[in-house]
N, CA, C and O atoms as a DFTB+ gen file, in Angstrom:
296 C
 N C O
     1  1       0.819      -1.184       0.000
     2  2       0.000       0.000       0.000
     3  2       0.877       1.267       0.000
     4  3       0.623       2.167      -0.800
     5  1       1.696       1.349       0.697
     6  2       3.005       2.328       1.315
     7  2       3.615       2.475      -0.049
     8  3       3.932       3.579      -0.493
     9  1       3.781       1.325      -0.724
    10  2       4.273       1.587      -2.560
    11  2       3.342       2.500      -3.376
    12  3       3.588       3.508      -4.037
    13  1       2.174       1.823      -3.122
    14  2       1.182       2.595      -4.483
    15  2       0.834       3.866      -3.952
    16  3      -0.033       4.323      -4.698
    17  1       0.994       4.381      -3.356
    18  2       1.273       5.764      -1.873
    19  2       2.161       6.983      -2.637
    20  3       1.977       8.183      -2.844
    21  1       3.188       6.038      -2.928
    22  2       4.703       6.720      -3.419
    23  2       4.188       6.687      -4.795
    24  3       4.356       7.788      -5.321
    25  1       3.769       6.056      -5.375
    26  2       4.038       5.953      -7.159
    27  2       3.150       6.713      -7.571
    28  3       3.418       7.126      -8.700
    29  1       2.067       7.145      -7.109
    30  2       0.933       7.786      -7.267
    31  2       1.277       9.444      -6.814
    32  3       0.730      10.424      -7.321
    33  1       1.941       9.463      -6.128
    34  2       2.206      10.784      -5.556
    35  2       3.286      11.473      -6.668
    36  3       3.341      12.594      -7.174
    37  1       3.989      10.442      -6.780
    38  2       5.673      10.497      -8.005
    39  2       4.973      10.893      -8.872
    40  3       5.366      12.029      -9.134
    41  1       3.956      10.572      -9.637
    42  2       2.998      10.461     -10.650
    43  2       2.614      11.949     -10.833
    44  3       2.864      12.759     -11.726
    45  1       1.944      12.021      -9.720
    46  2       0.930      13.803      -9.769
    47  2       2.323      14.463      -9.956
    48  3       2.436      14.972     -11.071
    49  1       3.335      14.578      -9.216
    50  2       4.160      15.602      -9.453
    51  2       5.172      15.242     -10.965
    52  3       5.797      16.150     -11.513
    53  1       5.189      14.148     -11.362
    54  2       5.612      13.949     -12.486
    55  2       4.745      15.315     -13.584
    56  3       5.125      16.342     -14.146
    57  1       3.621      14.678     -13.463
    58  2       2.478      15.472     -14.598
    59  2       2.499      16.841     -13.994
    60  3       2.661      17.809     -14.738
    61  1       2.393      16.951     -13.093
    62  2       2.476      18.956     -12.424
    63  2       3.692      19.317     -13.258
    64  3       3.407      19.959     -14.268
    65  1       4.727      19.108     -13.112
    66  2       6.095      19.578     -13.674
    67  2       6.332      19.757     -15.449
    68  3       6.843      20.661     -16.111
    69  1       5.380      17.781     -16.021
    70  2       5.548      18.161     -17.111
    71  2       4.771      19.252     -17.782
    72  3       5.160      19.820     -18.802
    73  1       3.218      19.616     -16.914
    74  2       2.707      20.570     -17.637
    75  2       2.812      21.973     -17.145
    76  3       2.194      22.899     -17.671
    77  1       3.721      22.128     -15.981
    78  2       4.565      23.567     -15.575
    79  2       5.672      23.709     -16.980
    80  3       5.624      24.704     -17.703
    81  1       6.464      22.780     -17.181
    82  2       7.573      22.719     -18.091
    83  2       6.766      23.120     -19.854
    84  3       7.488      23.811     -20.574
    85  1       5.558      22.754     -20.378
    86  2       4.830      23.079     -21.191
    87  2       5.016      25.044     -21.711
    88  3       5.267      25.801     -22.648
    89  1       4.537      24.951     -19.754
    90  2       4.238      26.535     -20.378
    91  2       5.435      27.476     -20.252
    92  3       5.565      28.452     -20.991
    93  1       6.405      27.114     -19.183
    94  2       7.351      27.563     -19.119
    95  2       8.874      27.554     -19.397
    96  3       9.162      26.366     -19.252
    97  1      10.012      28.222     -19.717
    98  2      10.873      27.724     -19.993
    99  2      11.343      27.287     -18.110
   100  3      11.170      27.980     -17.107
   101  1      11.845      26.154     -18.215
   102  2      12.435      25.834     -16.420
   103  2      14.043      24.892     -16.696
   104  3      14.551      24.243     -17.609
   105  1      14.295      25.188     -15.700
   106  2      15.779      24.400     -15.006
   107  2      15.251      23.384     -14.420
   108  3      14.981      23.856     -13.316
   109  1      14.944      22.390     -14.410
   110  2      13.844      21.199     -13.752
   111  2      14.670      20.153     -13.043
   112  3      14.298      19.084     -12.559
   113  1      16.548      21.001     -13.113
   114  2      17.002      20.185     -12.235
   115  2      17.557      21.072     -11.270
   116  3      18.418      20.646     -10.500
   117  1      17.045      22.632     -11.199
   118  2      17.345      23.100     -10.342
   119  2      15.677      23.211      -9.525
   120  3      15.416      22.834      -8.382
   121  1      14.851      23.761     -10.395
   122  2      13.368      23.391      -9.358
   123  2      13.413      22.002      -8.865
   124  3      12.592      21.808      -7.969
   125  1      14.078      21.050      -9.161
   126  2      14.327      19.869      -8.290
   127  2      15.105      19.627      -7.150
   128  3      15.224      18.664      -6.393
   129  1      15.532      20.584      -7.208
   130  2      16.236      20.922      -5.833
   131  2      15.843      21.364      -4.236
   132  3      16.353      21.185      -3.129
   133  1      14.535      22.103      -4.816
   134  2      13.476      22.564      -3.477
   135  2      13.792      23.887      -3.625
   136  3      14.424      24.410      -4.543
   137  1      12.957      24.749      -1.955
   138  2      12.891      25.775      -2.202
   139  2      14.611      26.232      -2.743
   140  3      15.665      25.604      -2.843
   141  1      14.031      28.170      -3.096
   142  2      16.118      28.844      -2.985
   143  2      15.481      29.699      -2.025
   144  3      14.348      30.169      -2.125
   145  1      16.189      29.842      -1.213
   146  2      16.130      31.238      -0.425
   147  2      17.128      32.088      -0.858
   148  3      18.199      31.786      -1.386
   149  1      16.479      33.678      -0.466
   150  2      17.562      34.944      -0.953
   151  2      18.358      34.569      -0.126
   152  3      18.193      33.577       0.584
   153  1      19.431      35.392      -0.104
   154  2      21.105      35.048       0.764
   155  2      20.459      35.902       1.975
   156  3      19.629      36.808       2.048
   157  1      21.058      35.343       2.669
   158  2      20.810      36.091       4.136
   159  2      19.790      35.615       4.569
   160  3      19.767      35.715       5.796
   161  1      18.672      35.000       4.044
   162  2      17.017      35.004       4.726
   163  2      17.281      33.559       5.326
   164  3      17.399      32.506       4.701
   165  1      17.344      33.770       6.675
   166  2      17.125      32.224       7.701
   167  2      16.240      32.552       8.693
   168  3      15.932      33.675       9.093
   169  1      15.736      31.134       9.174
   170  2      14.965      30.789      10.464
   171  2      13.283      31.096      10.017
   172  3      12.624      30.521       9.150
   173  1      12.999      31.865      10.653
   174  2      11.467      32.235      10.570
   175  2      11.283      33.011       9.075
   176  3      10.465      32.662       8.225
   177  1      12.100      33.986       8.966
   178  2      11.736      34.815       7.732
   179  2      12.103      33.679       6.601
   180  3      11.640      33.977       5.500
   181  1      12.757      32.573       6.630
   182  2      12.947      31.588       5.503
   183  2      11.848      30.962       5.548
   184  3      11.501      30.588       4.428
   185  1      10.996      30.628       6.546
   186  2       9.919      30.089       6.388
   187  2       8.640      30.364       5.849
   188  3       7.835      29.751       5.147
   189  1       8.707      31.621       6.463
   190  2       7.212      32.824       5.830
   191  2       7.482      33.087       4.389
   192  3       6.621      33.516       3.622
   193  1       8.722      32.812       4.044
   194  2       8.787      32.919       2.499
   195  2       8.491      31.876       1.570
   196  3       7.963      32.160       0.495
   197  1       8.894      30.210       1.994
   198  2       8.436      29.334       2.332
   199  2       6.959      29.142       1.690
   200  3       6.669      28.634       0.607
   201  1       6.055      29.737       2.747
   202  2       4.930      29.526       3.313
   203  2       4.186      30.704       2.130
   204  3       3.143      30.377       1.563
   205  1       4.492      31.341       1.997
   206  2       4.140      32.553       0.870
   207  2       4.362      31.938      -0.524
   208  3       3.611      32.137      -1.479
   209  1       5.508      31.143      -0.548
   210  2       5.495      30.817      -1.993
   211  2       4.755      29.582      -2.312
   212  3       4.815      29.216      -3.485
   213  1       4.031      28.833      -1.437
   214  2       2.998      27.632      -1.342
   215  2       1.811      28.219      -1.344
   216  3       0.934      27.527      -1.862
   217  1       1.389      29.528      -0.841
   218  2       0.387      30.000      -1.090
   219  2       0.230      30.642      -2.577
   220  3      -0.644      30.398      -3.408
   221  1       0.898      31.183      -2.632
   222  2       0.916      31.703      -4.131
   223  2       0.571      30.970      -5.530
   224  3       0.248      31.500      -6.593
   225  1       0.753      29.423      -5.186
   226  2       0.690      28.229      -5.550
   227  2      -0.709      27.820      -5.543
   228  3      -1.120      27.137      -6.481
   229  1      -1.364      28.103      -4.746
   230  2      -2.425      27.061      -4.048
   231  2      -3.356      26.533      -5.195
   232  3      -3.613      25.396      -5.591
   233  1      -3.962      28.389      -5.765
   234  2      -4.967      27.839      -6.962
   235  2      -4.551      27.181      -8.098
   236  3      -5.319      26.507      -8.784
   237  1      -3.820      27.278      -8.248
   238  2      -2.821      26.778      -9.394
   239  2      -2.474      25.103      -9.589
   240  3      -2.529      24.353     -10.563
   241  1      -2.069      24.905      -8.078
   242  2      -2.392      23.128      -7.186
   243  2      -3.314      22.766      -7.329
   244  3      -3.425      21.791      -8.072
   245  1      -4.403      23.293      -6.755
   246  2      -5.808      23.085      -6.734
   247  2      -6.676      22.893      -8.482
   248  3      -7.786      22.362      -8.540
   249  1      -6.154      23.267      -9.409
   250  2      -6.664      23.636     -10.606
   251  2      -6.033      22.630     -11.464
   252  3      -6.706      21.995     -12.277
   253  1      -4.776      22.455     -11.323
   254  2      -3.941      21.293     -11.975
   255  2      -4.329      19.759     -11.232
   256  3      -4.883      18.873     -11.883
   257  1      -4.067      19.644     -10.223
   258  2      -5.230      18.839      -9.594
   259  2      -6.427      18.519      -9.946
   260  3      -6.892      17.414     -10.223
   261  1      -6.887      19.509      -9.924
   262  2      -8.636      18.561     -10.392
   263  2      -8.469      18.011     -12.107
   264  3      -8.931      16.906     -12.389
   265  1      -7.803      18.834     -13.173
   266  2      -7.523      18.458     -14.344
   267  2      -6.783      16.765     -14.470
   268  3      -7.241      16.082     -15.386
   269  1      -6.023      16.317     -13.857
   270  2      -5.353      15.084     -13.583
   271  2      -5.803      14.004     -12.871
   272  3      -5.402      12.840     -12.889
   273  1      -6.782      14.580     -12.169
   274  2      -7.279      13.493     -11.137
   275  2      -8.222      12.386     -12.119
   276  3      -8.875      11.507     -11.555
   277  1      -8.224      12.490     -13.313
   278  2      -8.490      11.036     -14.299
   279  2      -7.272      10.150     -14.352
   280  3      -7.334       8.920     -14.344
   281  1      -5.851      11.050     -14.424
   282  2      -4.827      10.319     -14.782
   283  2      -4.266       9.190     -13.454
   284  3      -3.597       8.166     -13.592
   285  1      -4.715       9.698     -12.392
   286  2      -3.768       9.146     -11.222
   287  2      -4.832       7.655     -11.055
   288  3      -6.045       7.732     -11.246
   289  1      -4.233       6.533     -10.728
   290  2      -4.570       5.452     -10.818
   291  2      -5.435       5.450      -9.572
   292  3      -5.423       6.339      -8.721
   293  1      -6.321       4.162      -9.549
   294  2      -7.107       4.143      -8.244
   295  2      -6.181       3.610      -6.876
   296  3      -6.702       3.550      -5.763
């Protein structure tokens, strides 16, 4: 179960990326890297930035999401 968990999840973000990569030109092995923080920004203010750039995201998650949710297996 703990497998089809992982492959399914690998999956959505597989298809998020390939159809981020569609519209955009990307470094997809540096957005594979996780967040960047500016130089200097640690602790809390790294987080709220963090936390700001997941929000900024949300509808966008939410919208690509519902479009895929045929593709992801049961």
């Amino acid at each position: 179960m703990a497998e089809h968990i992982k492959s399914t999840f690998r999956l959505g973000v597989q298809r998020a990326l390939a159809v981020a990569s569609t519209h955009y030109d990307m470094d997809l092995k540096l957005v594979s890297s996780g967040y960047v923080d500016a130089p200097g920004v640690v602790g809390d203010a790294a987080a709220a930035a963090m936390d700001e750039a997941d929000a900024a995201v949300e509808d966008f998650a939410a919208a690509l999401a519902k479009k895929l949710e045929d593709d992801i297996p049961p």
